[in-house]
N, C-alpha and C positions, 0 to 999 in steps of 0.2 A: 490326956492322950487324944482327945475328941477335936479341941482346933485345931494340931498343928496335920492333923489328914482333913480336916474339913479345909483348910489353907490351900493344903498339896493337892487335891481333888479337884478344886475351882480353879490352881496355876493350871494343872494338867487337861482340863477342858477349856479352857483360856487360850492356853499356848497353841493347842493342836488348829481350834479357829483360825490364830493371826498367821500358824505357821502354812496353813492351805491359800489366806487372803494374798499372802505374799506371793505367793508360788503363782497362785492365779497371774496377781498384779504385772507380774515378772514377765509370763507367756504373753498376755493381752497390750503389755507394750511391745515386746520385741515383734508382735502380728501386726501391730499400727506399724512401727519404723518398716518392716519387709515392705508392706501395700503403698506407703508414702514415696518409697524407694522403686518402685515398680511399674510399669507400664499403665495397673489399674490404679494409679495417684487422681486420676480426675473422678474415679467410680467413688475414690474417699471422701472428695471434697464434698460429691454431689449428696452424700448420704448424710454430712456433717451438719451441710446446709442445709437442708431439706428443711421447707416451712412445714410442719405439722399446725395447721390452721382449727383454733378454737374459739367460735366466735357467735355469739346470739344475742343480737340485736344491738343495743349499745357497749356489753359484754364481748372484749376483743383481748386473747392470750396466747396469737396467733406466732408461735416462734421456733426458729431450727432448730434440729436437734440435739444441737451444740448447746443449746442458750437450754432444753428442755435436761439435757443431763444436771452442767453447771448450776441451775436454779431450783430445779425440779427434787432431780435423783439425791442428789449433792445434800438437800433439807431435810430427808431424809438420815441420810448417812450422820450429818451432824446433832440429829435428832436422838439416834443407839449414842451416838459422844456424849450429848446432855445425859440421858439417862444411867449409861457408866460411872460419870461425874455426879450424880443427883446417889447413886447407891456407893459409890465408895465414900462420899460425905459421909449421909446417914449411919453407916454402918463396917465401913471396907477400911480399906489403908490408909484414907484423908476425912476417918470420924474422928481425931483427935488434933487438936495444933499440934501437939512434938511429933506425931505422927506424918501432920505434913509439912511440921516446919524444913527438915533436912532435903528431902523433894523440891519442894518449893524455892527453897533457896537455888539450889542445883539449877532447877528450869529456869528462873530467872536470870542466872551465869549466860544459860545457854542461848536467853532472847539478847539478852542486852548484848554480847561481843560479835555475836555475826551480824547484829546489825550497823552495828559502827564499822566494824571490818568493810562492810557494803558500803556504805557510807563514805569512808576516808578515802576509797577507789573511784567513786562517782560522782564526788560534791561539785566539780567541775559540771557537769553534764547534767542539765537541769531537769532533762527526758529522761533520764536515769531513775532519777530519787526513785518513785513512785515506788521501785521493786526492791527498796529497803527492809521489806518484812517476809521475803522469800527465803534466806535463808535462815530465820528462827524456826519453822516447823523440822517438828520431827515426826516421820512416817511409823507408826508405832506396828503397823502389822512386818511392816520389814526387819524393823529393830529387833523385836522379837522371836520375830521369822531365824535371823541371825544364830540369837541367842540359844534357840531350840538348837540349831543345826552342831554347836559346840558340845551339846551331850547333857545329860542329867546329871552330869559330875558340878554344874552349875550351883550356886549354894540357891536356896529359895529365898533368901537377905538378897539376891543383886536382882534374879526376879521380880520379886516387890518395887525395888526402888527404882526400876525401870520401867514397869509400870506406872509406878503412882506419878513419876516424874513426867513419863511421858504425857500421860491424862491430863495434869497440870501445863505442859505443853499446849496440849490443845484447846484447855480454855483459854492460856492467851492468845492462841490464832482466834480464837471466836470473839475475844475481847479489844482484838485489832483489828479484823475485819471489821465488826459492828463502828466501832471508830475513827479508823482513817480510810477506810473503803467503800463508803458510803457520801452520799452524793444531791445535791437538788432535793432535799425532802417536800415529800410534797407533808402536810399539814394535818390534811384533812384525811386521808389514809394511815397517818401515823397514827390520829385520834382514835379511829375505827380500830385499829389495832391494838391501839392500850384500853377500848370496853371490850372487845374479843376476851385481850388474857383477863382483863380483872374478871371477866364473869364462867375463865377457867380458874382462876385462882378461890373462887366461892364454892361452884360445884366441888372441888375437891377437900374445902373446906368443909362444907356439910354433909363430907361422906360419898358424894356420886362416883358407883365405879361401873357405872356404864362405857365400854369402853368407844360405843358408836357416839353418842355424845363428844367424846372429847374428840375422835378423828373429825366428826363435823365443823369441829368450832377452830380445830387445827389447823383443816383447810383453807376456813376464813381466815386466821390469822399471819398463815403463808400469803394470801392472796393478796391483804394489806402492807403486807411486809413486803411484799415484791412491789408493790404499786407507791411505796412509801418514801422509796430510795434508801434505806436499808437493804442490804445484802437479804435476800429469802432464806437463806442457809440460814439465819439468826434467828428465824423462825420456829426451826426445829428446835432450837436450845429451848427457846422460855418454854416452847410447851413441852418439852420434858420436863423441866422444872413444874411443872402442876400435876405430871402422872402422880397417883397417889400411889407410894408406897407401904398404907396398911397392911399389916399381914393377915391372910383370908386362916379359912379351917384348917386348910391342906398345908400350912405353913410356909406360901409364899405368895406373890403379892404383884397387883395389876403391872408395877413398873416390871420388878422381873420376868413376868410373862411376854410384855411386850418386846424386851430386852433381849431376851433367849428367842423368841420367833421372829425376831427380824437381821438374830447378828447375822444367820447363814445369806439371806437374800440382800446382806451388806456385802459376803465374804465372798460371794460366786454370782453375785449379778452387778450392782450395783456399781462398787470399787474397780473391778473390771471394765467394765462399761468406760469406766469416766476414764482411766490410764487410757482405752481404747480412744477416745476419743481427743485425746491430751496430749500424748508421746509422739504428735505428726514432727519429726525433725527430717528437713530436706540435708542426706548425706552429700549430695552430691554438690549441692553449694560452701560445704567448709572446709578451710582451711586452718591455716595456722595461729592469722591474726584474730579467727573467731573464738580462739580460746584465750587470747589474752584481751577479746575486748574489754571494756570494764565491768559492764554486764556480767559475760561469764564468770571473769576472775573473781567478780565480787563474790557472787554467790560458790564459787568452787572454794574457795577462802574461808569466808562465810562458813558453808557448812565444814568442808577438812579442819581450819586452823580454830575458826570461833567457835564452835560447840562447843571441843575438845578445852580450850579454852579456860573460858566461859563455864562449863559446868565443873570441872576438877577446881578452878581457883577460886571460884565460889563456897565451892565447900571445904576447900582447904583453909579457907578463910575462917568460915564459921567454927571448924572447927578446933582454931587455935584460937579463937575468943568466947572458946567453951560456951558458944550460941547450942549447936547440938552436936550430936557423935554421928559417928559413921554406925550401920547398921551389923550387928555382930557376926564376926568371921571375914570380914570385907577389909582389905586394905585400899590406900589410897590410888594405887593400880588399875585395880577393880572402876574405880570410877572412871580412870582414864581412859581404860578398854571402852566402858560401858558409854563415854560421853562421844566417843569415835561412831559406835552407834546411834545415838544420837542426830549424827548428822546425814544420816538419809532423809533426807527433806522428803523428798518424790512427793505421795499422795497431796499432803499440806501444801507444800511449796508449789506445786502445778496448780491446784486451783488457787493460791494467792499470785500467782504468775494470771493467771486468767484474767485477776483483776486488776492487775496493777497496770497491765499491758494492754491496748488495742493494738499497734502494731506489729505486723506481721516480723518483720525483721528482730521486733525489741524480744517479741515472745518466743524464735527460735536460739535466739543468742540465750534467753534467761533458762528455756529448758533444756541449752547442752548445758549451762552451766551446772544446772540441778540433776542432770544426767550422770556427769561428770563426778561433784564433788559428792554424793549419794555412794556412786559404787565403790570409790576410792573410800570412804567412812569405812563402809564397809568391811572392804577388805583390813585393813588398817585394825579397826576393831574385834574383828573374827580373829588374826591372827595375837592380838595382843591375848584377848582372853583364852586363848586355845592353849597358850602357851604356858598359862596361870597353873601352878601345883596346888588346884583348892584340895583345902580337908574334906574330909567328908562330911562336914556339918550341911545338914540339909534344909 
């Protein structure tokens, strides 16, 4: 009787997090489009830009505040991701292969067909490519923002697997960024940054749970990692991977702690902030043909047709070559709804839009596109699963 409320406990303070992150996300973009759209459009720009200069002596990290979200906030954010993915290994939904083999499979559907979808749309357009991995993320506070809003008549089986599925989502975004979004390495900052980790990967070896210690060496490691030509956001990963997850007296453990006092300043600053700073789409320059540019369509395609896709025939696949089963009470429906969810790119897909893109033109086309094929998921998946007769297996 003791795990299946220790389960329901952790959804039910889980869910209420992503379903406020969302809500947030939601207001702080529709506040950027109003201001973008508005008279004060030059007072946005001036604050986006704005150099925030940090600099002593040969020591220079002098950059806007666009660059200070994107690099800064952003390594952060990705930083509670590692840690997520670092405790549901150890211990949560993906402590077992079968456990994440059915997941895993799913998210993998769901990388691989919207990006070929993008793909077979732009292969002409060589300025294009770049934004071939915009539409594989999935915005998981929305997803389940969604999910909440259909009611606890939800079985806790499609819960999980949209979790875990998602989580596994976004170590591929982190395992593509680090990849193909990385650039000019410098060398010699890389090296500085592989003795940073090895000498987190030791402390936490021999027990240090000072938690100033590792923010200090984190720092450093962020610093070389941005100066490295590595994305900084990849920074926050490894060193979550070295939080040690010992369990203390009280029965819980330095990663937890950090884990739990930093989701809320992900969920109402952080996340916020970055939509704020991301969602600039100028209304009054589009038209018709800017939705079927290829950019757009790729990515509205992308996320609507290849999630959906992509995550249902994946697992239909496996599961007719008795690889794994679907999670009990769940039909193949259930995933279909659930993979329409899915395809809210938003959070993901805007900062891999950040990077794939410097121009102006290429970034306002790929974020109607991710505007676009996000809320139509949406809808599409709210309405599938709302309409679902689930039992009441909970």
């Amino acid at each position: 009787m003791g795990q299946p409320s220790t389960i329901q406990d952790f959804l039910t303070n889980f869910f209420s997090k992503e379903e406020k992150t969302g809500i947030l996300l939601l207001i702080f973009s529709i506040f950027a489009l109003i201001i973008v759209n508005s008279p004060f459009q030059n007072n946005y720009y001036e604050i986006k830009n704005f150099v925030i200069p940090i600099s002593i002596g040969d020591f220079d990290l002098s950059k806007p505040i666009e660059h200070w979200v994107n690099d800064g906030l952003m390594a952060i954010f990705f930083f509670v991701i590692g840690l997520e993915l670092k405790r549901e290994i150890l211990e949560g939904e993906l402590s077992s292969f079968s456990k994440m083999l059915s997941p895993g499979i799913a998210a993998l559907g769901g990388m691989i067909a919207p990006a070929l979808i993008y793909y077979f749309i732009n292969h002409d357009y060589e300025q294009n490519l770049a934004g071939w991995a915009i539409p594989t993320a999935t915005d998981i506070a929305f997803s389940l923002a969604v999910l909440l809003i259909i009611g606890s008549r939800v079985p806790t089986s499609l819960k999980i697997f949209l979790l875990s599925l998602a989580i596994i989502d976004d170590l591929g975004a982190v395992l593509i960024i680090a990849l193909f979004y990385s650039s000019d390495l410098s060398m010699i900052n890389l090296s500085y940054g592989l003795i940073v980790l090895s000498l987190l990967i030791f402390i936490n070896f021999i027990g240090v749970t000072r938690m100033g210690i590792y923010i200090l060496l984190g720092l450093l490691l962020w610093y070389f990692v941005l100066k490295s030509g590595i994305h900084a956001t990849i920074a926050g990963v490894l060193l979550a991977a070295t939080i040690p997850n010992h369990q203390e007296a009280n029965g819980t453990s330095m990663l937890k702690n950090i884990e739990n006092a930093l989701h809320n300043y992900i969920s109402i600053l952080i996340l916020p902030i970055f939509a704020f700073f991301n969602s600039d789409i100028n209304l009054s320059s589009l038209s018709l043909n800017n939705f079927v540019n290829p950019i757009s369509l790729g990515i509205i395609l992308g996320l609507l047709v290849g999630k959906p896709i992509g995550i249902t025939l994946f697992t239909y696949i496996s599961i007719k070559l008795n690889i794994c089963r679907l999670p009990k009470g769940l039909d193949l429906i259930d995933i279909l709804g659930l993979s329409f969810l899915c395809g809210i790119g938003f959070t993901m897909s805007l900062f891999i839009n950040s990077l794939a893109f410097s121009s102006t033109e290429l970034l306002d086309l790929s974020k109607l596109g991710i505007f676009v094929g996000s809320i139509l998921s949406a809808i599409i998946g709210y309405r599938i699963l709302k309409n679902r007769n689930f039992s009441n297996e909970i």
